[in-house]
C-alpha positions in Angstrom: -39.3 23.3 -17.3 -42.4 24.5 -15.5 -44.3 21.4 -16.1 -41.2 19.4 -14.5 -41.0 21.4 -11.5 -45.0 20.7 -11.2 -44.3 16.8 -12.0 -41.2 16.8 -9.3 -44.0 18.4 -6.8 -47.1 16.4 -7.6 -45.0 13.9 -6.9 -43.9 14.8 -3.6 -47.3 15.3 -1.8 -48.6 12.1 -0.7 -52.2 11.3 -1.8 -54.5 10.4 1.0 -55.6 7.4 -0.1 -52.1 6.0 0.4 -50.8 3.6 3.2 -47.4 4.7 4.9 -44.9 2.1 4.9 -45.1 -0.3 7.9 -41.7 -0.5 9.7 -41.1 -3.9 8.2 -41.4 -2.5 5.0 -39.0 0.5 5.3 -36.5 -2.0 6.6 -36.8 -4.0 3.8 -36.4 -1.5 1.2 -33.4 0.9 3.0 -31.1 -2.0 4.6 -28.0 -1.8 2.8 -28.7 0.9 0.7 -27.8 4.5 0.3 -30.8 6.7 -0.6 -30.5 10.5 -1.6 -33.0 12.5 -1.2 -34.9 16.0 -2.7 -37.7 18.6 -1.6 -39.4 21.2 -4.2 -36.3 23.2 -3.9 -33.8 20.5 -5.1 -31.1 18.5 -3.6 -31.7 18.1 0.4 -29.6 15.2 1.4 -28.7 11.7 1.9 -28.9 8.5 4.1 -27.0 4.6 4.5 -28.8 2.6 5.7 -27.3 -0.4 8.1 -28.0 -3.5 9.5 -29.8 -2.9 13.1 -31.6 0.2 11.9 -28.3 2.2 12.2 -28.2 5.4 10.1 -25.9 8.1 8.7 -27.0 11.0 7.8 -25.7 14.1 5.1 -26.9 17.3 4.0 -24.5 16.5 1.5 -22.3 19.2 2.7 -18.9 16.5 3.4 -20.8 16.3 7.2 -22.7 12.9 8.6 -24.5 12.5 11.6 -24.8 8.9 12.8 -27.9 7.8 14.1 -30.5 4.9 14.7 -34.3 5.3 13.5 -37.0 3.0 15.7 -41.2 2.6 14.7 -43.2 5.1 16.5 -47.3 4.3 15.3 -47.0 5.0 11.2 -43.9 7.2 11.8 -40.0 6.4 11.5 -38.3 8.3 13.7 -34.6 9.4 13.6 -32.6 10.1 16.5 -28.7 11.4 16.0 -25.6 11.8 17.7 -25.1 15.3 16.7 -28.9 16.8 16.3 -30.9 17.0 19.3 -34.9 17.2 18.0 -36.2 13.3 16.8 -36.8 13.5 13.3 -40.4 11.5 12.6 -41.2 10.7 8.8 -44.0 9.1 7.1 -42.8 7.1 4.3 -45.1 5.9 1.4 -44.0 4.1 -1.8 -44.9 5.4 -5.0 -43.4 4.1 -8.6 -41.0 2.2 -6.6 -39.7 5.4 -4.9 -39.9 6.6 -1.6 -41.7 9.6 0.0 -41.1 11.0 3.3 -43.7 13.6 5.1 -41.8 15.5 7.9 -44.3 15.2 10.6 -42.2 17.3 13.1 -43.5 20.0 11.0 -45.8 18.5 8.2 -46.1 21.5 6.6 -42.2 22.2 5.7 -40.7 19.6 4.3 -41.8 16.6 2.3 -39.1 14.8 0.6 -39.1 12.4 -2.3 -36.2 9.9 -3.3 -34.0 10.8 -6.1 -31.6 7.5 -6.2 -31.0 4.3 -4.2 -27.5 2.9 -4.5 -25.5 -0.1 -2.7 -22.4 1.8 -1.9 -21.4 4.1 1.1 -22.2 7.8 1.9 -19.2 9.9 1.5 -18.3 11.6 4.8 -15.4 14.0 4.7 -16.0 14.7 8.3 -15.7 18.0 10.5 -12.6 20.3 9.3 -10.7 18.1 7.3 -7.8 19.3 4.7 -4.2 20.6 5.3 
């Protein structure tokens, strides 16, 4: 177990030597895809990914935020309807995997993709049930 959880965060921290994703890249890779998404701590969340570099968002709680992301130097940053900071990643690639460095706060949260998938984010939306 211990030499998983080491594995899961080895594999989180970008080396140096690696080059972030260009925008072009990211694009390539996310477009029509939904991508879920895990820190040191386990499950974090998930995105879907449209045409137009259109977004949405989940902590995986039933609740999406929808959103655009845009280039910004090596970052991709997010901006959402419902969260009012920008979110700016760095991406790398690694095993055919993504990594994400959050650079809002570099030293929080670096995430590392768990699966990619074609179909749509479930979204249960805000209060819904009888």
């Amino acid at each position: 177990m211990r030499a998983l959880v080491l594995t899961a965060l080895l594999a989180a921290t970008p080396a140096l030597a690696e080059t972030p994703l260009s925008a072009a890249e990211f694009e390539r890779i996310v477009t029509g895809r939904t991508l879920s998404y895990a820190s040191s701590g386990g499950e974090y969340g998930a995105e879907e990914y449209f045409e137009g570099r259109r977004v949405r968002w989940s902590y995986l709680d039933g609740d999406c935020a929808e959103g655009r992301w845009y280039e910004a130097g090596e970052q991709i940053c997010f901006v959402y309807d419902t969260i009012p900071e920008v979110q700016c990643w760095t991406f790398y690639q690694r095993d055919g995997r993504l990594l994400a460095k959050f650079e809002n706060d570099p030293g929080v949260t670096e995430l590392y993709e768990t699966s990619r998938r074609d179909g749509p984010l479930i979204c249960l939306g805000p209060e819904v049930g009888v």
